[in-house]
N, C-alpha and C positions, 0 to 999 in steps of 0.2 A: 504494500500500500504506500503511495506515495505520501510525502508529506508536505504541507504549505508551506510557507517557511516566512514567517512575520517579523523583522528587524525594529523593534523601540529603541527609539535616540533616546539621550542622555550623556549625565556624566555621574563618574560612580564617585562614589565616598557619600557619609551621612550630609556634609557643608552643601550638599548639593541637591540634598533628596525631594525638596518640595517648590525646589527653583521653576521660574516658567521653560524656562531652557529643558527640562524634565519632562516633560508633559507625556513624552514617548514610553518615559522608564513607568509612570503614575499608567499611563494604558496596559502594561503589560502587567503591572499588580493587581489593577482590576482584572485583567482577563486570566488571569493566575487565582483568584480571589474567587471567583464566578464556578473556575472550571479545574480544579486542581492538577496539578502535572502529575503523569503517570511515570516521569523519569527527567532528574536534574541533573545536567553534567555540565561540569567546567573545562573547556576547552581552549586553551592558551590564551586568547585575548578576549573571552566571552563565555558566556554563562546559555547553556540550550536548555529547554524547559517544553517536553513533549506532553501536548494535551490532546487529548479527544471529545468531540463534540461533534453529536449529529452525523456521527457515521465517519466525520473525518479526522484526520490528525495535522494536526498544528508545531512547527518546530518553532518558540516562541525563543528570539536571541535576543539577549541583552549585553552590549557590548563592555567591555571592562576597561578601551581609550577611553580617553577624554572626547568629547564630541566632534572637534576639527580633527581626530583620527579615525574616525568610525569607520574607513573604509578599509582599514588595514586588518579589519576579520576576515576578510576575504580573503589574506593569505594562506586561512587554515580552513572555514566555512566554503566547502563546495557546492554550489545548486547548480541544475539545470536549467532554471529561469531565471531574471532577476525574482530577488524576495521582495516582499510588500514591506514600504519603509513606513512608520507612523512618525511622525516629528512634528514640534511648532511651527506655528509662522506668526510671526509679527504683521505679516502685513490683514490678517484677518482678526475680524473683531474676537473678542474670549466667547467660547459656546459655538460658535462656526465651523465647521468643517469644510473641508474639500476634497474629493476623492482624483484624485487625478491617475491615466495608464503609464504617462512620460510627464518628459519636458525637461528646464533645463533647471538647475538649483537654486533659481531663485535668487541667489545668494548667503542659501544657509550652508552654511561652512560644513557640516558631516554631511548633507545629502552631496555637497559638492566634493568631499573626500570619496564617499561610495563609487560618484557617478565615474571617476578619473580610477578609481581601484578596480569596476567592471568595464569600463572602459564602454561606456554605453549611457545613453539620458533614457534608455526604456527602459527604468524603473518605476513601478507602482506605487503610489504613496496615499496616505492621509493625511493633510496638512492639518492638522488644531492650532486654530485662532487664540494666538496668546493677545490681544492687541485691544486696544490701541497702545502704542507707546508712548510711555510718558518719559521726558528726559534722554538721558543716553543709550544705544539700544545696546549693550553689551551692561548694564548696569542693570537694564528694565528684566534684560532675557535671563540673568543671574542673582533678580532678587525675587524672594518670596513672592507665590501667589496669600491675598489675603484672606481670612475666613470666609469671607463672603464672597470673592472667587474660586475659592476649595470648593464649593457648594456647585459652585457652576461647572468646573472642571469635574467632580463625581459624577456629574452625569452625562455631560461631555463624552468623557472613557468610556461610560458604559453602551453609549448608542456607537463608539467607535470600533468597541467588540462587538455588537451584532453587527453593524457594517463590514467587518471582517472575514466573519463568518459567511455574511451575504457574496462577498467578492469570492469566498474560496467555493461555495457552492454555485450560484448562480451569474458568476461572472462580474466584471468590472466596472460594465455599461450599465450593469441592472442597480449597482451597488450605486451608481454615478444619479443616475434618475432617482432614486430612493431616497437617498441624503444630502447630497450637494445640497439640495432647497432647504436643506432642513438648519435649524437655529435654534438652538435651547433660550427659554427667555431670559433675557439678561434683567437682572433685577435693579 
């Protein structure tokens, strides 16, 4: 049986656990939280975490670079596709998502690590709107979300795990029509 294979950005250590820049690593604790792993291994520069759900299996990676390295799993992480990368964006509002099949990085520094290590921009992604930014954007993407964005963000992750789920069973474009529209209310 084949496996999916879903990439959350972050950066490891506790200094960094609830940062907007996280928002990748905060998806894959939900989706770990939701669906428990049937097998954890630690693999040179990342952490594999095999879940099942609905018939399929999920290789959930959690990289152990720092974020502008994220693409250097791939030294040891082999797939036959690109994987589906979940990461921030600053440029959408907090509670937004974006399902995108490619494109080019945006400008975020590990999706642009990745896209230079597969050596390809058809990578699948999740964009989560950390945004608007306020102030510096390396300041904004490395400080705390607030309680009252946790709140937003819990349920953010959680329609970004069924989105998931949606993309590994019924494709990309269905996943794209489903949720692209969709907006958690901002309070």
């Amino acid at each position: 049986m084949s496996k999916f294979v879903v990439v959350g950005l972050g950066n490891p250590g506790s200094r960094y656990a609830l940062t907007r820049h996280n928002i990748g690593f905060l998806f894959l604790d939900e989706f770990l939280r939701k669906y428990h792993s049937a097998q954890t291994t630690k693999k040179g520069n990342y952490i594999s975490y095999i879940v099942q759900v609905e018939g399929l299996v999920f290789n959930l990676i959690r990289p152990l670079t720092f974020m502008n390295l994220s693409g250097q799993i791939f030294r040891i992480l082999q797939t036959q596709t690109p994987p589906l990368i979940v990461h921030d964006d600053l440029d959408l509002p907090l509670g937004k998502i974006r399902i995108r099949p490619d494109g080019s990085s945006g400008g975020h520094k590990g999706v642009k690590s990745i896209i230079e290590s597969l050596g390809t921009d058809k990578v699948p992604r999740i964009r989560i709107g950390i945004g608007p930014k306020v102030g510096d954007a390396v300041n904004f993407v490395l400080g705390e979300f607030t309680n009252d964005e946790l709140d937003i963000v819990k349920k953010v992750v959680n329609v970004c795990v069924e989105a998931t789920i949606t993309i590994a069973k019924d494709g990309i474009k269905v996943a794209m029509n489903k949720y692209n529209s969709n907006s958690m209310k901002v309070i």
